[in-house]
C-alpha positions in Angstrom: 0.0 0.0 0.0 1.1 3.5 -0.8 0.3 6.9 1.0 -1.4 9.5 -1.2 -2.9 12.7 -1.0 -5.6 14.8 -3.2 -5.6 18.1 -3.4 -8.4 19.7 -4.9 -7.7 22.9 -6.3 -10.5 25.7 -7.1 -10.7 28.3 -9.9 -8.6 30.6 -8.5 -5.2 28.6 -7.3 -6.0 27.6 -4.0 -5.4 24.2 -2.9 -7.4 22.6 0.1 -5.6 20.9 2.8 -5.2 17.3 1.3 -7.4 14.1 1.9 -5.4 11.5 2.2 -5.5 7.7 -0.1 -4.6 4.5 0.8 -3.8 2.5 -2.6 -1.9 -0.3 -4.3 -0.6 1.4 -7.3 -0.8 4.9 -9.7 -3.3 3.3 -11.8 -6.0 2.5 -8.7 -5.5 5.8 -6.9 -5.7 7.8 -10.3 -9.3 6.1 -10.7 -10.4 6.7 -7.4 -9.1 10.4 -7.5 -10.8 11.4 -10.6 -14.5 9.7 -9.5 -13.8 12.9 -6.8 -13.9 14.8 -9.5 -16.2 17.6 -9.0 -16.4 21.8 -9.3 -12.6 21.7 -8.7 -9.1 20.7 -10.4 -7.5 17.6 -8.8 -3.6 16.9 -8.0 -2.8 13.5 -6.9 0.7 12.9 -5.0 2.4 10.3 -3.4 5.1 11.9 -1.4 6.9 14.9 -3.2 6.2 12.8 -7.0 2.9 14.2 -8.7 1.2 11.4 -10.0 -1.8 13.2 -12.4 -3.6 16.7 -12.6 -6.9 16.6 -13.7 -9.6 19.1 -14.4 -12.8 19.3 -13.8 -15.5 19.2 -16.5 -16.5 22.5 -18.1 -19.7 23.6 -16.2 -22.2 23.3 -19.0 -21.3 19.6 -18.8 -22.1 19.1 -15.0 -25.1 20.9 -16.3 -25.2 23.5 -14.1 -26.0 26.2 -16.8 -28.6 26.3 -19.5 -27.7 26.7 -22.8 -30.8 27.8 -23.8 -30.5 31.5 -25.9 
C-alpha cells in the first residue's frame, strides 16, 4: 500500500488541505481520485512525485448552466 494525498484545487489557485488515499498502485489511486472529480481541479501525490492533474468538467457539462438562448 502507498500513502497518497488529493488536493483539490478551485478556480482561483488555492489548494485545500489534502485528503489522504490508501492505494496499491498509480493506476488504482488515479481512478479513485478522478471519480472525486467535481467543481474543482484535482492533484494526486504520493510523497513529493505528482502522479496526475486533472480538471474538472467545463460547467455546461455538470449541467449546471442552461444553454438555452
Amino acid at each position: 500500500m502507498f500513502r497518497y494525498r488529493i488536493h483539490f484545487v478551485n478556480r482561483n489557485g488555492q489548494s485545500s488541505p489534502p485528503k489522504p488515499l490508501d492505494c496499491h498502485d498509480d493506476a488504482q489511486a488515479t481512478e479513485r481520485a478522478r471519480a472525486l472529480l467535481g467543481q474543482d481541479d484535482i492533484e494526486l501525490w504520493e510523497g513529493g512525485r505528482l502522479v496526475v492533474k486533472a480538471a474538472s468538467p467545463p460547467v455546461a457539462i455538470r449541467g449546471h448552466l442552461s444553454l438555452r438562448p
